[in-house]
C-alpha positions as CSV (number, residue, x, y, z in Angstrom):
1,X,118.3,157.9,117.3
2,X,115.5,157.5,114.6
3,X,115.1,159.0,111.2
4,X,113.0,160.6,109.3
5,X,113.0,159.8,105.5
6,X,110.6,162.2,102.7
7,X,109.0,159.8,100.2
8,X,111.4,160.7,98.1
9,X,114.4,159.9,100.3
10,X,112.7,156.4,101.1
11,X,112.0,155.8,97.6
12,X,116.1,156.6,96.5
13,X,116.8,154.1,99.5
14,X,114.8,151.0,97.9
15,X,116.9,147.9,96.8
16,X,116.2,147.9,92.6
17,X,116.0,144.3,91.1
18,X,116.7,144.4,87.9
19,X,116.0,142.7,84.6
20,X,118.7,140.0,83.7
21,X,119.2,140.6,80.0
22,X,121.7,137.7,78.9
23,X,122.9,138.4,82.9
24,X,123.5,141.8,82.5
25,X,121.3,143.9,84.5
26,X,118.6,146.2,83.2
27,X,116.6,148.6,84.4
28,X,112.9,149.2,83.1
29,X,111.1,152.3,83.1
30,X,107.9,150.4,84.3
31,X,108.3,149.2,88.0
32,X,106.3,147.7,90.7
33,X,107.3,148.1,94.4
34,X,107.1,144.6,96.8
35,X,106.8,145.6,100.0
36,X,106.9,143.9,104.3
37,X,103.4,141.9,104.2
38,X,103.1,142.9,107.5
39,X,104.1,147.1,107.7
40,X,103.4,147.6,103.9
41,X,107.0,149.5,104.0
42,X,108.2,149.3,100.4
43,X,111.0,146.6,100.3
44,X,112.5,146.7,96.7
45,X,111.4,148.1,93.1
46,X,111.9,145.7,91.0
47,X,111.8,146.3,86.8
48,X,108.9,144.7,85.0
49,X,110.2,143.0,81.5
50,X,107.7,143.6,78.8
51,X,106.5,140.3,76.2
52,X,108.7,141.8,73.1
53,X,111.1,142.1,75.4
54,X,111.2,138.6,76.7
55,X,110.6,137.2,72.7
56,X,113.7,139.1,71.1
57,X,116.3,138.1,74.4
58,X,115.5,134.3,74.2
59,X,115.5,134.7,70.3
60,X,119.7,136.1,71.1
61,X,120.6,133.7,73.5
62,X,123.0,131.0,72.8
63,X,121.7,127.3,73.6
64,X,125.2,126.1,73.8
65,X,126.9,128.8,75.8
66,X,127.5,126.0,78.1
67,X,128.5,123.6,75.8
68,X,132.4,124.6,76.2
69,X,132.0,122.6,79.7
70,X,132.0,119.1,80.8
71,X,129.8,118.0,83.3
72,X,132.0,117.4,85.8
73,X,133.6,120.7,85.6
74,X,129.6,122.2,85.7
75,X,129.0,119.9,88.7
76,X,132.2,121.1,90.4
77,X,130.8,124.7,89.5
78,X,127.6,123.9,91.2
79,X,129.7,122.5,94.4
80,X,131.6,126.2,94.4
81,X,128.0,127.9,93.7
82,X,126.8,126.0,97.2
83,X,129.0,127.8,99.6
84,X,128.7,131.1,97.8
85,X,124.8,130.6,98.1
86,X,125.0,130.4,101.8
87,X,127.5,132.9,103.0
88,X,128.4,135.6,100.6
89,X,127.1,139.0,100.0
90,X,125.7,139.0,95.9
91,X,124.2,141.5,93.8
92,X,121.1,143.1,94.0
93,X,121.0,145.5,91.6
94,X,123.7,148.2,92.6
95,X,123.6,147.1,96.1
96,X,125.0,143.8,97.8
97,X,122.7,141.5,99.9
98,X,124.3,139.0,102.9
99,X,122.4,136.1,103.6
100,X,121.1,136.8,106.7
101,X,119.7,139.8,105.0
102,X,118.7,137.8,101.8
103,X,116.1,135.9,104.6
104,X,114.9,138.6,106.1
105,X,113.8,139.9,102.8
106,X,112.7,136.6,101.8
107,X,110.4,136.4,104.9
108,X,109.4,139.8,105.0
109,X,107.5,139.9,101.3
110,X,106.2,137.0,101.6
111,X,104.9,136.2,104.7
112,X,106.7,132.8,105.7
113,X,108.2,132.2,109.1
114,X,112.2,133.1,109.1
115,X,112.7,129.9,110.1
116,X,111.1,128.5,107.3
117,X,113.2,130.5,104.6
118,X,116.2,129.2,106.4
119,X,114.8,125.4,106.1
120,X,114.4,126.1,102.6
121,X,117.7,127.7,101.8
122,X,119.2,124.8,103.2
123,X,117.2,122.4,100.5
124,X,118.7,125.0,97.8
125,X,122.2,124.2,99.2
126,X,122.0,120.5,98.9
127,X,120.7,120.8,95.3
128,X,123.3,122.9,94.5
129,X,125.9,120.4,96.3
130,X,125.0,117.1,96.2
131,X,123.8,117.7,92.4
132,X,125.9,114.5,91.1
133,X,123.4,112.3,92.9
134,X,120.5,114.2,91.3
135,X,121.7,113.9,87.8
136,X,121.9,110.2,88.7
137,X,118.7,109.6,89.4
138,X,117.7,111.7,86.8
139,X,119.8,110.0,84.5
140,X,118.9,106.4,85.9
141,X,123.0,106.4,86.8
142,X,123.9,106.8,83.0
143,X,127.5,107.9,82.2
144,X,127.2,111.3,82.2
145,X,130.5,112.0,80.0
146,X,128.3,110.5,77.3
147,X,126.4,114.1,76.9
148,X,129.8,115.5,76.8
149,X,131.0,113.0,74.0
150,X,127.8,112.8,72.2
151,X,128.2,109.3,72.5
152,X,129.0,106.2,73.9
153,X,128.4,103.0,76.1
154,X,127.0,102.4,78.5
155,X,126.3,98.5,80.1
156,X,127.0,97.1,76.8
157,X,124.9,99.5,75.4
158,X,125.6,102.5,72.3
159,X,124.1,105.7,73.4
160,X,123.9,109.3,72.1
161,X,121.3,112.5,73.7
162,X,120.5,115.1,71.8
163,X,119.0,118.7,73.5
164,X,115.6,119.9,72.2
165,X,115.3,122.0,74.8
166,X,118.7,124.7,73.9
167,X,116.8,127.1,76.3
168,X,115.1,126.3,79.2
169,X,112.4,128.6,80.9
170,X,110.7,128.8,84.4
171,X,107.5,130.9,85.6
172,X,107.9,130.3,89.4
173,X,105.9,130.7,92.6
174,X,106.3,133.3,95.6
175,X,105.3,130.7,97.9
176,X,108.4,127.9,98.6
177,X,111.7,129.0,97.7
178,X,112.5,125.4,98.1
179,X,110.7,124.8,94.4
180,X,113.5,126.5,92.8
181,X,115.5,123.6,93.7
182,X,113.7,121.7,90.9
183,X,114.5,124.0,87.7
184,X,118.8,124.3,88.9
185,X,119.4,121.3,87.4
186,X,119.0,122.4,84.0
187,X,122.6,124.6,84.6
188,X,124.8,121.4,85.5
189,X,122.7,119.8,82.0
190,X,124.5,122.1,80.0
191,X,121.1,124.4,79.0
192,X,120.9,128.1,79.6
193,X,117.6,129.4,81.5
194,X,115.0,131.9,81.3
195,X,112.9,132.4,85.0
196,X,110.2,134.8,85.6
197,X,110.0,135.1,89.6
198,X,106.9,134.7,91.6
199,X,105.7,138.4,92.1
200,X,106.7,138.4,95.9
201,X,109.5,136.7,95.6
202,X,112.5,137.7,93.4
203,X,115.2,137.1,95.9
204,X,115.6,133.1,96.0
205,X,115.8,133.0,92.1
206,X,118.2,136.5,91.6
207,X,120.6,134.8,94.7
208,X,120.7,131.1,92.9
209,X,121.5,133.1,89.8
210,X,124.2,135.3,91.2
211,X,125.7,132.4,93.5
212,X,126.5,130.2,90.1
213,X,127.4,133.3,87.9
214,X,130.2,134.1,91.0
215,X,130.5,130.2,90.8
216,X,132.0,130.3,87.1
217,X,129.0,130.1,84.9
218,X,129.2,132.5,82.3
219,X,126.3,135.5,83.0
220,X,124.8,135.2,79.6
221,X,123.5,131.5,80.4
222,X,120.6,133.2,82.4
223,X,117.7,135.5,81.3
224,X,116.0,137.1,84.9
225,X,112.5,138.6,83.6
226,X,110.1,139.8,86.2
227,X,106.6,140.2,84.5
228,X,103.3,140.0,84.3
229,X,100.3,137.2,83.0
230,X,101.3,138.3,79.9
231,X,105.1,138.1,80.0
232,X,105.1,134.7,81.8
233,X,102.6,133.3,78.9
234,X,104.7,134.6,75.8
235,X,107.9,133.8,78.0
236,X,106.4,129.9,77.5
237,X,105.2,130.2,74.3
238,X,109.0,130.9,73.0
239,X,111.4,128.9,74.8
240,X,112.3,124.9,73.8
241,X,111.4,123.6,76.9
242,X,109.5,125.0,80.1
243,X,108.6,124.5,84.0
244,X,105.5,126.1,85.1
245,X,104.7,126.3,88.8
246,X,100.7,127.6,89.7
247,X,97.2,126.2,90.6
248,X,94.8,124.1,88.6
249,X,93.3,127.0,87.1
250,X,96.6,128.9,86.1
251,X,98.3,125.6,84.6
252,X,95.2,124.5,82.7
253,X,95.9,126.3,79.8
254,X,99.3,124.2,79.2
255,X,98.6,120.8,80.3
256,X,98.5,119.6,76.8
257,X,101.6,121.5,75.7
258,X,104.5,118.3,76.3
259,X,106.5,121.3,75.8
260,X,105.6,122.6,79.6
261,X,106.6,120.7,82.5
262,X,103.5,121.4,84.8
263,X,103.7,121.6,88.4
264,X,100.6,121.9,90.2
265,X,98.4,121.0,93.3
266,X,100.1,117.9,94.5
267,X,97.2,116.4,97.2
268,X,99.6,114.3,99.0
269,X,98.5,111.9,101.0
270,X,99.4,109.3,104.0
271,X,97.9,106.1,103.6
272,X,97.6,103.8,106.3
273,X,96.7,100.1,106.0
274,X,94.7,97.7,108.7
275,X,97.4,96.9,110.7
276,X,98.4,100.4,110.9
277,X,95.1,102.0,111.3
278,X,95.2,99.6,114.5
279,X,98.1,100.5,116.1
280,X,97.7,104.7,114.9
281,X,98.8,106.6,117.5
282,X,102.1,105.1,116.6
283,X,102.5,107.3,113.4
284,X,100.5,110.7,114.5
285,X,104.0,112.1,114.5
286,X,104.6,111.4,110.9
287,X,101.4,112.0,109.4
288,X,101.4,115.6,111.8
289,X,105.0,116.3,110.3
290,X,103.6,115.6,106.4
291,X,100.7,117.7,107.0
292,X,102.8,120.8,108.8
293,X,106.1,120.8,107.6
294,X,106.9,123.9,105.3
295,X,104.0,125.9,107.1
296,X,102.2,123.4,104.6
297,X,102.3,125.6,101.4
298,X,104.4,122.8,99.2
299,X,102.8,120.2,97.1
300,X,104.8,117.7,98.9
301,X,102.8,117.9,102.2
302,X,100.0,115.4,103.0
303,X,96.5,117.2,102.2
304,X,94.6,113.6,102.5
305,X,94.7,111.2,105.3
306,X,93.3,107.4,103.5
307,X,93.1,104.8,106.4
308,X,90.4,101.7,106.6
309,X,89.4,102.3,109.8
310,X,89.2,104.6,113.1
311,X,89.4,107.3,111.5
312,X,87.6,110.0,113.1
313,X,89.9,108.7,116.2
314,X,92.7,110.1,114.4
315,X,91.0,113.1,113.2
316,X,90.2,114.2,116.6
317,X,93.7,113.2,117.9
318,X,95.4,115.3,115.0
319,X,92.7,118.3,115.9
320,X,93.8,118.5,119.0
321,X,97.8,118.8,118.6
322,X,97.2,121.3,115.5
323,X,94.8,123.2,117.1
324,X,97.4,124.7,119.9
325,X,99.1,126.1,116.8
326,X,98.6,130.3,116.9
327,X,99.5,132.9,114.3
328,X,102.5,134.4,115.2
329,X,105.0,137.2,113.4
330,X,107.2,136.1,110.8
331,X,110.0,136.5,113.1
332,X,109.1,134.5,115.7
333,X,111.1,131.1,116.0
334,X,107.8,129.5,117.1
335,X,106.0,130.2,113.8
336,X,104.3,127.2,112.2
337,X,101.8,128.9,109.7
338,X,102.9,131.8,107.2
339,X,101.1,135.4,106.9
340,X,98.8,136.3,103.8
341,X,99.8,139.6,102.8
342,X,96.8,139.8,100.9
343,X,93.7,138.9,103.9
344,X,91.3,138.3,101.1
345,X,93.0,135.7,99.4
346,X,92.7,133.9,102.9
347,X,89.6,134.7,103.0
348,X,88.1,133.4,100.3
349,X,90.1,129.9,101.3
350,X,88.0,129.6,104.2
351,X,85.1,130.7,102.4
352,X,85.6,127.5,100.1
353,X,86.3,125.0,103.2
354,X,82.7,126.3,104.5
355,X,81.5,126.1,101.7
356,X,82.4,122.6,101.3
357,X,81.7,121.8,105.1
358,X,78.0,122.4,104.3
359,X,78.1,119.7,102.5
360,X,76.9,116.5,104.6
361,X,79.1,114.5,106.0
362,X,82.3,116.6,107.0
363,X,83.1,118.3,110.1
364,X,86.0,120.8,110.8
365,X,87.7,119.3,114.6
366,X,89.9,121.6,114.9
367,X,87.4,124.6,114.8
368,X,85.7,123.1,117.5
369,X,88.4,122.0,119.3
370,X,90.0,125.8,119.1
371,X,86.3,127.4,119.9
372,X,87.2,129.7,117.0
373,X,87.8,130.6,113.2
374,X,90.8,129.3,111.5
375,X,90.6,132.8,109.7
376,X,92.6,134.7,111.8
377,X,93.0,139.0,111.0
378,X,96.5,140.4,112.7
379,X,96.8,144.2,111.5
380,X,97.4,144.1,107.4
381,X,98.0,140.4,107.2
382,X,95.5,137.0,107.6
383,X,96.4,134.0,109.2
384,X,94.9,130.8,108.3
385,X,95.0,128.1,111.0
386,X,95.4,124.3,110.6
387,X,92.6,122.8,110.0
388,X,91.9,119.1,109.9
389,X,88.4,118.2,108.6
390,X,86.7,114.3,109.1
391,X,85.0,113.0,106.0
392,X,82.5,110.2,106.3
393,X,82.8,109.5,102.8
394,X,85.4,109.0,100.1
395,X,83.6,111.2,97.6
396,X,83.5,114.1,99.9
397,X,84.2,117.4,98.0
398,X,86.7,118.0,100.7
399,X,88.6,115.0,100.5
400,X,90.4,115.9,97.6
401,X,91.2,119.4,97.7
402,X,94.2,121.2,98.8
403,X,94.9,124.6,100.4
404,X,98.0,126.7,100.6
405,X,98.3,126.1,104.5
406,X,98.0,123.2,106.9
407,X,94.8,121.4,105.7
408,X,94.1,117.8,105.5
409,X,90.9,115.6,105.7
410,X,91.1,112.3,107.1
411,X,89.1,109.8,104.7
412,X,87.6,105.8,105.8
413,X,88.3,104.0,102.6
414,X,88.8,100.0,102.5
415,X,92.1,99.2,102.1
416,X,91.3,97.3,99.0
417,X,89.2,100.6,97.2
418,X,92.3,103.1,98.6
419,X,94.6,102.8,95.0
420,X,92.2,103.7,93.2
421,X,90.0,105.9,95.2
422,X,92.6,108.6,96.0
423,X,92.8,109.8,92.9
424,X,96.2,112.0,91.6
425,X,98.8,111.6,94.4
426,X,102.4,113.7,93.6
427,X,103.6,111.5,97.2
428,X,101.6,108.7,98.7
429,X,103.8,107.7,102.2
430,X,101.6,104.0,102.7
431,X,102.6,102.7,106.2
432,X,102.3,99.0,105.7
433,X,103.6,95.9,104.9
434,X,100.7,94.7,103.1
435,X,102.6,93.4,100.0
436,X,99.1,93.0,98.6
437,X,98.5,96.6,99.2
438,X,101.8,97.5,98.0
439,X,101.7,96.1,94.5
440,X,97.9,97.4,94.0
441,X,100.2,100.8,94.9
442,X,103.0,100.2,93.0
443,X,100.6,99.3,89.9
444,X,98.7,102.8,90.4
445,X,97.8,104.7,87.6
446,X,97.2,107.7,90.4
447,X,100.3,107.9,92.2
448,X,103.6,109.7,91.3
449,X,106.5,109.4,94.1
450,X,105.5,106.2,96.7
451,X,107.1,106.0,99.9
452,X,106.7,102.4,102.0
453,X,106.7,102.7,105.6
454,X,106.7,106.1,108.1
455,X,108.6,108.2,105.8
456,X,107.1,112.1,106.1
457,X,105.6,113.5,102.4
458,X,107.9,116.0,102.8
459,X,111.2,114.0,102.4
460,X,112.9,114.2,99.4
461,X,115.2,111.3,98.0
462,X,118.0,113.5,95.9
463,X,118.4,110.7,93.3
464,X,114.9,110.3,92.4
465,X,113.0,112.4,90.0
466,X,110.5,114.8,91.4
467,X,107.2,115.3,89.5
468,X,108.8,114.8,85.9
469,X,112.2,114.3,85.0
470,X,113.9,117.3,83.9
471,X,116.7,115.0,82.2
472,X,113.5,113.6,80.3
473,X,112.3,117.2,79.2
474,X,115.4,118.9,78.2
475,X,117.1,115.5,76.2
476,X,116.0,112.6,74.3
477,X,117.8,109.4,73.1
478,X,118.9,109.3,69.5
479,X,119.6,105.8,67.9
480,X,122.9,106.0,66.4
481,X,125.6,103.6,65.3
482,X,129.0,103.9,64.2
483,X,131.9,101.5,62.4
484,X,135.0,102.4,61.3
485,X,136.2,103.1,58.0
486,X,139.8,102.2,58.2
């Protein structure tokens, strides 16, 4: 049986996503409707939060709301919130979402493979479980009942934190739910957060919220403000300490503000040294996985292959095992590469590789492996297809750029030039054991996270810091003393 629905009936039938006022829902008179990236069928309406809105709810909120709570008890509370994440039915507005049906959304407005959401859900989880670990490596394994003391020793040493940063704020991307595992620490650190969602993507933040608000942490410890350029600009300017998630042109604005976490392109890169560019085809799997994983939209995946030697050998091999990859619908458990619900956006992506391709000295393999474009049109939605490019030269415009889908050049650098010539690296994965190599790596002024040996981009080690340390932004060490008076 199939029914028939009047625009009016449809519209009455939309999920709402509301504002989250001190966690209490709100609902704006100015909307915007998110809808499939594939149908266009309106998903959700979901309230827009206006800039004085934003300025007087952070100026209410209480920086110590969660203050009242030890660590251990937040950690515990983060523990509870990881279950509830993954199997209960939260709020949405007036309505209740299941998980199952919290993915399908999730895929459905912004164009990543379903089993990609579930990947990434699974990353949110483990944040949200294993969080001791991550407070120890943000905290370098301090005792964490210090910041419930104030003070104390540690190692023979007197410490006390104070908290700059009493509210902590997020403007976050629609394209990898698993970034929001990077701002969730802030909760079991005692500081109350502000996020403004991606514009496609409401759902991961709103369930994260919901999950540690049914987990025990009080509802006015989160501010939930969809918005535009404008809210998401005065939404940094008035909160302690912020995270901002965006390209180079939408983060340039803050880079100097130490104010603003920055999280931006991350060119990746696999590095490989002589003996390994000899024995390659022993780590295509690796460097294919860096380069693929996450339908290659995180910063964490390898944009940049750096080896000394054969390397259009491995270009060609890598062609030809990403060029069998095909656009495929969202749903289907084969899908490798995510939709662009917006064609023009990958559009103009390609447009910039060509552009860059009529440059001398850079080829496109898997193009001509595939006999066709990597732009691919299905219906309302683009498909961009991995693409591997070979550049003769270092200094090749397109060995240092990185593209919201599986793209990678493979570079020729010697071994000896390769620290300094890659430029910024968020994750370098070097397969060697050059110790040479490794302490002209270690000694890089370029690279941020270094893994030694065939570990993939993509893995993340819970007790390190990722891009930053959040510990780092929200607290800093006060000297202090004491001696008794008796």
């Amino acid at each position: 049986m199939t029914f028939s629905y009047s625009p009016e009936e449809r519209s009455a039938l939309l999920l709402e996503i509301p504002i989250l006022r001190l966690g209490q829902p709100y609902t704006s008179v100015e909307t915007v409707e998110i809808v499939h990236h594939a149908t266009g069928e309106a998903m959700a309406r979901v309230s827009q939060a206006n800039s004085g809105l934003i300025v007087r709810d952070v100026a209410r909120m209480n920086g110590a709301v969660l203050e009242r709570f030890t660590v251990a008890e937040l950690l515990e509370t983060c523990r509870r919130a990881a279950d509830i994440f993954m199997t209960a039915a939260l709020p949405v507005g007036g309505a209740s979402q299941s998980f199952d049906e919290y993915i399908a959304s999730l895929s459905a407005t912004t164009g990543m493979p379903l089993t990609y959401c579930r990947n990434n859900a699974g990353k949110i989880q483990r944040t949200l479980g294993e969080m001791d670990a991550i407070l120890a490596g943000l905290t370098r394994g301090c005792d964490l009942d210090i910041l419930d003391r104030g003070y104390g020793t540690d190692d023979q040493r007197m410490l006390s934190f104070q908290r700059p940063g009493r509210v902590f704020g997020a403007v976050l991307p629609s394209n990898s739910p698993g970034v929001h595992s990077l701002w969730i620490p802030a909760i079991a650190l005692k500081t109350p957060i502000v996020l403004k969602p991606g514009r496609d993507e409401p759902w991961t933040p709103l369930r994260i919220i919901e999950s540690l608000a049914a987990a025990g942490i009080p509802r006015e410890a989160f501010g939930f403000y969809p918005t535009d350029h404008a809210g998401a600009a005065e939404l940094l300017r008035v909160v302690d300490r912020a995270m901002l998630f965006g390209d180079a042109q939408a983060t340039q604005s803050w880079a100097d503000d130490p104010r603003v976490q920055i999280h931006g392109p991350g060119f990746s890169k696999v590095l490989l040294d002589d003996a390994a560019a000899g024995d390659w085809e022993r780590h295509l799997d690796v460097i294919e996985s860096s380069i693929l994983a996450n339908a290659g939209r995180s910063c964490i995946n390898a944009s940049a292959i750096w080896t000394p030697r054969n390397g259009r050998a491995i270009a060609q091999a890598l062609a030809e095992r990403l060029a069998a990859i095909e656009a495929r619908p969202a749903d289907d458990p084969q899908a490798q590469v995510a939709a662009f619900a917006n064609p023009v956006v990958a559009e103009r992506i390609s447009a910039a590789i060509d552009r860059g391709l009529r440059e001398p000295g850079a080829v496109d393999l898997t193009e001509r492996v595939r006999g066709s474009s990597r732009w691919v049109k299905r219906g309302r939605v683009a498909y961009l297809l991995p693409t591997i490019v070979w550049c003769e030269d270092a200094d090749h415009p397109l060995a240092h750029r990185e593209f919201l889908f599986p793209y990678a050049a493979v570079v020729e650098c010697p071994v000896t030039r390769i620290p300094e010539a890659i430029g910024p690296t968020l994750v370098a994965t070097a397969i060697t054991g050059d110790s040479s190599f490794i302490n002209a790596l270690m000694s890089s002024r370029h690279v941020d996270r270094l893994n030694i040996g065939p570990i993939p981009t993509w893995r993340i080690a819970w007790d390190q810091p990722h891009e930053g340390n959040l510990f780092e932004h929200l607290y800093r060490q006060r000297a202090f003393q004491t001696e008794s008076i008796a």
